[in-house]
C-alpha beads as a LAMMPS data file, in Angstrom:
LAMMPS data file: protein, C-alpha beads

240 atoms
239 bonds

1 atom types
1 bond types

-500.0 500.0 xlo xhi
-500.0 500.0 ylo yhi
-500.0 500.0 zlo zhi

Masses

1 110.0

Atoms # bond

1 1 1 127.415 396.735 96.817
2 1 1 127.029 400.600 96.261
3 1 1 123.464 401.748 95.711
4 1 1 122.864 404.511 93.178
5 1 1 119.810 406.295 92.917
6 1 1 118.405 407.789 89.880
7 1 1 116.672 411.025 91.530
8 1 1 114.497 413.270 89.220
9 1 1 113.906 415.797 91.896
10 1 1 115.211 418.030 94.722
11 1 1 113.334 415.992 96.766
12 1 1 114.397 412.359 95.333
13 1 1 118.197 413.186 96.215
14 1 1 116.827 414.518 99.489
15 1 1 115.290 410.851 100.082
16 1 1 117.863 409.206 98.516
17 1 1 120.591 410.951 101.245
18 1 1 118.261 409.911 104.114
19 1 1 117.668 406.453 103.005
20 1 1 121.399 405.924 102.787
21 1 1 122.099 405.868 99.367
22 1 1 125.615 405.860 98.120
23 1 1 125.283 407.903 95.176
24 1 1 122.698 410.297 93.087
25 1 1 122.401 410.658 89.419
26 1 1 120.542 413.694 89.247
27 1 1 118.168 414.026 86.017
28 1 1 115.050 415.057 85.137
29 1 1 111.910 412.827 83.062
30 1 1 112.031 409.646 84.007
31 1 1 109.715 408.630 81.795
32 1 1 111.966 409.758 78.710
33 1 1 115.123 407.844 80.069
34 1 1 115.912 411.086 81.678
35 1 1 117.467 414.408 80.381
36 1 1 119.509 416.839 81.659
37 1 1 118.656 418.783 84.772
38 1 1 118.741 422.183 85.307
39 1 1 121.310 424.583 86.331
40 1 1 119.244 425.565 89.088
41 1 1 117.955 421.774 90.161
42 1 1 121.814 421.068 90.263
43 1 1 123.058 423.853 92.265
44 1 1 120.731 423.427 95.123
45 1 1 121.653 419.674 95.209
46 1 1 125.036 420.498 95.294
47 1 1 124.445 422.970 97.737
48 1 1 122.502 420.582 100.277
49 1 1 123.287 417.017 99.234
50 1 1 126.555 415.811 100.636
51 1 1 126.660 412.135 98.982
52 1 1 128.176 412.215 95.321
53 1 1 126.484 413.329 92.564
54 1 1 126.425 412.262 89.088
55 1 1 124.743 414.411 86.261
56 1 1 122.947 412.902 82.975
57 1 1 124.179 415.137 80.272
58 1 1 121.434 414.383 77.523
59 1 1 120.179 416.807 75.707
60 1 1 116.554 415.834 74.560
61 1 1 114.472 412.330 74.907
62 1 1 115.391 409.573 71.549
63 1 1 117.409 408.929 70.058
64 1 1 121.335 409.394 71.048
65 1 1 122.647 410.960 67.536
66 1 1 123.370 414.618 67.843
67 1 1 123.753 417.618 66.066
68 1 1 126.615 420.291 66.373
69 1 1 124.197 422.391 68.514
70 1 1 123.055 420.027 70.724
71 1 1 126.711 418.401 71.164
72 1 1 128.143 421.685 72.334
73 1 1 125.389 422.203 74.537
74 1 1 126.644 418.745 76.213
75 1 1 130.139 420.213 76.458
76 1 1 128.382 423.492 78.018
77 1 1 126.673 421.308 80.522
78 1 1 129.727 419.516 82.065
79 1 1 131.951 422.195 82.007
80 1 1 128.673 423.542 84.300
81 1 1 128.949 420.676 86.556
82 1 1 132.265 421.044 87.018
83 1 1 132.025 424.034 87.938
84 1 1 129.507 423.154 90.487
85 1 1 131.631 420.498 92.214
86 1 1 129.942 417.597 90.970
87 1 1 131.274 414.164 90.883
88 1 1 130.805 412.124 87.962
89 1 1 128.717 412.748 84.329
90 1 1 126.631 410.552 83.130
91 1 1 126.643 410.659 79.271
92 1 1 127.567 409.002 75.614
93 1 1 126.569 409.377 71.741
94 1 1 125.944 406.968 69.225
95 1 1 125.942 406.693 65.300
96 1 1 122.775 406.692 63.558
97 1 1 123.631 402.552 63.229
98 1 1 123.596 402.395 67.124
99 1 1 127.200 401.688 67.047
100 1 1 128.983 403.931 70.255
101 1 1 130.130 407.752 68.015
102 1 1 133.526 406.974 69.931
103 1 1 135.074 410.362 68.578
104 1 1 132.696 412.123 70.285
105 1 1 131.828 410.471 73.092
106 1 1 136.204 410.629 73.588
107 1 1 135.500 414.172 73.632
108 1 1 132.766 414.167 76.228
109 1 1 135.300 411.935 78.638
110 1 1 138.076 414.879 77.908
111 1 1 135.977 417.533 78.696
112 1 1 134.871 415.689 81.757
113 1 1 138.174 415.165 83.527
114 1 1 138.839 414.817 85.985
115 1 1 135.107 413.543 86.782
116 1 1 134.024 410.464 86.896
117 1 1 132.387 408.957 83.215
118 1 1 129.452 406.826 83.085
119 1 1 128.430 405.796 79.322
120 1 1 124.789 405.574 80.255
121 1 1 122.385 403.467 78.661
122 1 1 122.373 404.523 75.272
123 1 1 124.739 400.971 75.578
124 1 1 122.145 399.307 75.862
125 1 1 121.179 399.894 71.584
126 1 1 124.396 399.126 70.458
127 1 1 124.338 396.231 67.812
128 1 1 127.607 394.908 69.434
129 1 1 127.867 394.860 73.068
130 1 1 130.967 392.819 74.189
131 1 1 132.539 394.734 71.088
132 1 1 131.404 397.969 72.552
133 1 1 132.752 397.035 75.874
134 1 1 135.965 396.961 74.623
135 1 1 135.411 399.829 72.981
136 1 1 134.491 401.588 75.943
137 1 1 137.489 400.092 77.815
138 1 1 139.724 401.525 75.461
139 1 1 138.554 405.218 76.280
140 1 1 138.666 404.749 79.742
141 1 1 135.264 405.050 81.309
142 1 1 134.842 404.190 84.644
143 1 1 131.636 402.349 84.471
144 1 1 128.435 401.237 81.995
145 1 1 124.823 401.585 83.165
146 1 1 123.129 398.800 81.657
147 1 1 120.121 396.943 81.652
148 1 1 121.830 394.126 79.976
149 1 1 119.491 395.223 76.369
150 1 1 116.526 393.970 77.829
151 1 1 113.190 395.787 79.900
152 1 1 114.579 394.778 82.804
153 1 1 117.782 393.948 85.161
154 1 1 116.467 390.487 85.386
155 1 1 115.569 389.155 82.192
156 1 1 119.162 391.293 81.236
157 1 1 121.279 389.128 83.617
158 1 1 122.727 386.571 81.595
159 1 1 124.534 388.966 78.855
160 1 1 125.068 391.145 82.567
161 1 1 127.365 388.671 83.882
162 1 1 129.039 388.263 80.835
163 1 1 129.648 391.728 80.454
164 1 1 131.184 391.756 84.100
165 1 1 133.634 389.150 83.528
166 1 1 134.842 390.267 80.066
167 1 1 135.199 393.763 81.818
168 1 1 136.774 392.509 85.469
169 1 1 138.304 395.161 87.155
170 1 1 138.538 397.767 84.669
171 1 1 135.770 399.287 84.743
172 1 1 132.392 398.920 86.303
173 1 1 129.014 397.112 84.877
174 1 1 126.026 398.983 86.768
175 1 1 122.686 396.890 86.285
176 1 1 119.972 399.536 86.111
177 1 1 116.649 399.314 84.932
178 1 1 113.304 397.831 86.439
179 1 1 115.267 397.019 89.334
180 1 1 113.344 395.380 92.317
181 1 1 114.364 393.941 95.441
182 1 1 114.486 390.454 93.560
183 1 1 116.995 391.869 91.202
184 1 1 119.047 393.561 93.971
185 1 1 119.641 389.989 95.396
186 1 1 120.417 388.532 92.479
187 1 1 123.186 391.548 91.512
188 1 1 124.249 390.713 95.127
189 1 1 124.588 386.982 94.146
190 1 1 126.570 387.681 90.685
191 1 1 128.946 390.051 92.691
192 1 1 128.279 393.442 90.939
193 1 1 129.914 396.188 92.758
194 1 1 127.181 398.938 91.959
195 1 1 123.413 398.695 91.282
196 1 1 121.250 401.871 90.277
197 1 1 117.605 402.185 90.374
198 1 1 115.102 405.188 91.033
199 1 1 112.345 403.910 93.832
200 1 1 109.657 405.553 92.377
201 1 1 106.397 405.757 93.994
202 1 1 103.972 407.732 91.996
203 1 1 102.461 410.402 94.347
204 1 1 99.577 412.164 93.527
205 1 1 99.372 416.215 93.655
206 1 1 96.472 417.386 92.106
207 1 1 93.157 416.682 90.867
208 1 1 93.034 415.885 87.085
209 1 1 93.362 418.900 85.065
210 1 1 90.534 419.975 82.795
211 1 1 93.536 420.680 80.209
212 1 1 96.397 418.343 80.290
213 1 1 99.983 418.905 79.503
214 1 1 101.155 415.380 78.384
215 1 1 101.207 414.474 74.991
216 1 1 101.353 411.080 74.045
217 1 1 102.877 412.072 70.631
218 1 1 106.031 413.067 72.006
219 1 1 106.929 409.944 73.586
220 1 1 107.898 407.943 70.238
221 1 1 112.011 407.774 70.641
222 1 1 111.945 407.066 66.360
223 1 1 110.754 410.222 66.114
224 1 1 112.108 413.975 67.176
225 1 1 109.817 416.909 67.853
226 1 1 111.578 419.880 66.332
227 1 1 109.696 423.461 65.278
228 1 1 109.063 423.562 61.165
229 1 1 110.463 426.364 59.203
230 1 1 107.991 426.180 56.683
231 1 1 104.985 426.101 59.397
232 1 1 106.727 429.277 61.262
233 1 1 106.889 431.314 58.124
234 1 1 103.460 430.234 56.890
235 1 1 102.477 431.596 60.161
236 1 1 104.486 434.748 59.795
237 1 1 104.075 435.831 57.152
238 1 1 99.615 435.387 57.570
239 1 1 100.667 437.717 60.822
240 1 1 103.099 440.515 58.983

Bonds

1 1 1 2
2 1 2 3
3 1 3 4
4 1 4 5
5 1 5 6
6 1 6 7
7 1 7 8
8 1 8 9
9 1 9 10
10 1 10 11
11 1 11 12
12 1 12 13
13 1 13 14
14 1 14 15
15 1 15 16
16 1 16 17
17 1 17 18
18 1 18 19
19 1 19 20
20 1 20 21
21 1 21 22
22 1 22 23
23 1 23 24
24 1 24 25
25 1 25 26
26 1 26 27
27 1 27 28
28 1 28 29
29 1 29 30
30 1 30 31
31 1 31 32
32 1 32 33
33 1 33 34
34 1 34 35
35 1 35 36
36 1 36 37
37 1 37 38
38 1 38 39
39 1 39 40
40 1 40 41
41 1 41 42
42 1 42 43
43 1 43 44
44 1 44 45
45 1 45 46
46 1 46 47
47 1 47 48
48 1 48 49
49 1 49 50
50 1 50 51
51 1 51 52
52 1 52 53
53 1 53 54
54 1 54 55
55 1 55 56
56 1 56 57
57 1 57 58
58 1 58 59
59 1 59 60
60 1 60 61
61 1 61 62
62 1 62 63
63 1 63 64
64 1 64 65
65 1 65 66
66 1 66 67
67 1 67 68
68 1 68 69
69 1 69 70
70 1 70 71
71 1 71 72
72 1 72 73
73 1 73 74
74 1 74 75
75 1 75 76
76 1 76 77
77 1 77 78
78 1 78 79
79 1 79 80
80 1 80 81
81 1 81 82
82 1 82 83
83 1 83 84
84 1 84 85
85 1 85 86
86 1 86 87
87 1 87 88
88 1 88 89
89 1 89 90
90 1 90 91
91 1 91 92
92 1 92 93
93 1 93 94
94 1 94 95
95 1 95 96
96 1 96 97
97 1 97 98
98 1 98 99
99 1 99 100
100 1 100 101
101 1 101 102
102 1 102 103
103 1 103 104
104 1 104 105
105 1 105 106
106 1 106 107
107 1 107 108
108 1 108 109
109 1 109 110
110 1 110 111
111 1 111 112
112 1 112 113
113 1 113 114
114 1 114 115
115 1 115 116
116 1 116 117
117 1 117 118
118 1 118 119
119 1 119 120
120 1 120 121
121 1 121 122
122 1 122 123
123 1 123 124
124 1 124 125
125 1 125 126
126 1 126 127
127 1 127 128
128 1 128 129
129 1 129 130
130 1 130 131
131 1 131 132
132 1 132 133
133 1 133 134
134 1 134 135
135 1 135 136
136 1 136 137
137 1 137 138
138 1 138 139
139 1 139 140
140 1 140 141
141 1 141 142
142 1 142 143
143 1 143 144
144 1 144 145
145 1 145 146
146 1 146 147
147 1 147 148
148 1 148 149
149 1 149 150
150 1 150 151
151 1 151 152
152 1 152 153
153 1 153 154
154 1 154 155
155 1 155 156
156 1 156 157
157 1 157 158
158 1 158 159
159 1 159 160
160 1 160 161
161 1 161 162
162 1 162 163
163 1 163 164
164 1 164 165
165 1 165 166
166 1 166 167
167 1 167 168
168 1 168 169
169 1 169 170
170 1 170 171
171 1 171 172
172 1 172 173
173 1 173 174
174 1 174 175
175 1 175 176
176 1 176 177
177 1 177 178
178 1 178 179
179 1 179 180
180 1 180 181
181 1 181 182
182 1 182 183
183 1 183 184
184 1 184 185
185 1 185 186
186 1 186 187
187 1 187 188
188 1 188 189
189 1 189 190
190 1 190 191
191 1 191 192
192 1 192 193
193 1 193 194
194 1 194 195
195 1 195 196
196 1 196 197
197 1 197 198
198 1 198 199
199 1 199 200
200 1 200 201
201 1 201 202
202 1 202 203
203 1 203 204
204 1 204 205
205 1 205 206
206 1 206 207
207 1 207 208
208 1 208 209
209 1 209 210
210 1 210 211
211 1 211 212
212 1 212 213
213 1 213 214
214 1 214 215
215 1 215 216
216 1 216 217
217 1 217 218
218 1 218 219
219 1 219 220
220 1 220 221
221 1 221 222
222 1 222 223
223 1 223 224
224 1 224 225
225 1 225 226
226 1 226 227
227 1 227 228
228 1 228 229
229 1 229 230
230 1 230 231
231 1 231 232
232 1 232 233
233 1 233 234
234 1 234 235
235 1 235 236
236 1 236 237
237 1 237 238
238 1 238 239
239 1 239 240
């Protein structure tokens, strides 16, 4: 079974190379579900890392609906990674309903080529899964990161397995998602080819700081955090 590791850092893929991982997918805030890294972050992987490297190409935390913008930004991304040698992308959209947006997510695979495609776990919404699978199957992605549309791996497995034999061997059904050593055995025991986890361990830097950064009001995925015209101009036009 192939071990992926879901590194946030420089450092993470570093640790993930030494420990004998199999694979990276490179992202950054984990505790968004992970966006897209930066150029920078994914050229010095590439540079030093010599395992493959996958790249989450999400734009922003929530939901997985986007606009024009943010959906050529996506396309901006891969062709990026390409560009950088990596090996696989990491990505997919959805409707507003949660069913998969397959026209654009076909788009992401095309622009992709000849990468590897992931659809991430943005599956893991959709109303329909075994439908979705097939959906999926008919675009002709390599694999699905799932957590089987529960918390965890392990209270996931049941619809997991399911998933695995609907798919057999054309494509791949990656458990990911509070994996632990316990779920790693039981992945081992239902077969699956690939597991992917991140092996966290929170390390502290600093003291506390007197003013934090974090703010717990961006971390609702029903809402988006976007800059208001009518605030900006209110503002503007008390400066002019």
């Amino acid at each position: 079974m192939q071990i992926e590791i879901c590194a946030n850092s420089y450092a993470s893929a570093s640790n993930a190379e030494k420990a004998g991982a199999d694979r990276i997918e490179l992202c950054v805030e984990l505790a968004v579900g992970g966006i897209t890294p930066s150029f920078g972050l994914i050229k010095k992987v590439m540079e030093k890392i010599s395992i493959p490297v996958h790249v989450l190409i999400r734009p922003r935390s929530g939901d997985f609906t986007y606009n024009d913008a943010e959906f050529d930004a996506m396309k901006t991304d891969i062709e990026l990674c390409k560009k950088l040698g990596c090996h696989g992308i990491v990505s997919g959209v959805l409707h507003r309903d949660f069913s998969i947006d397959i026209k654009r997510t076909k788009e992401l695979i095309a622009c992709s080529k000849p990468l590897s495609f992931t659809f991430h776990r943005a599956f893991d919404w959709v109303p329909n899964p075994l439908q979705s699978l097939e959906q999926l199957l008919e675009l002709d992605v390599d694999r699905i990161l799932t957590s089987g549309q529960e918390t965890s791996v392990i209270k996931g497995i049941s619809l997991l397995k399911q998933l695995q034999v609907l798919a057999g061997n054309r494509l791949i059904i990656m458990p990911g998602g509070g994996v632990d050593k316990n779920t790693i055995i039981q992945c081992e025991k239902a077969a699956f080819k690939e597991v992917h986890f991140s092996a966290t361990e929170l390390c502290k830097t600093i003291n506390y700081p007197k003013v934090p950064m974090n703010s717990n009001r961006f971390f609702d995925e029903t809402q988006l955090a976007i800059s208001d015209i009518s605030k900006i101009k209110a503002v503007v036009s008390f400066v002019k």
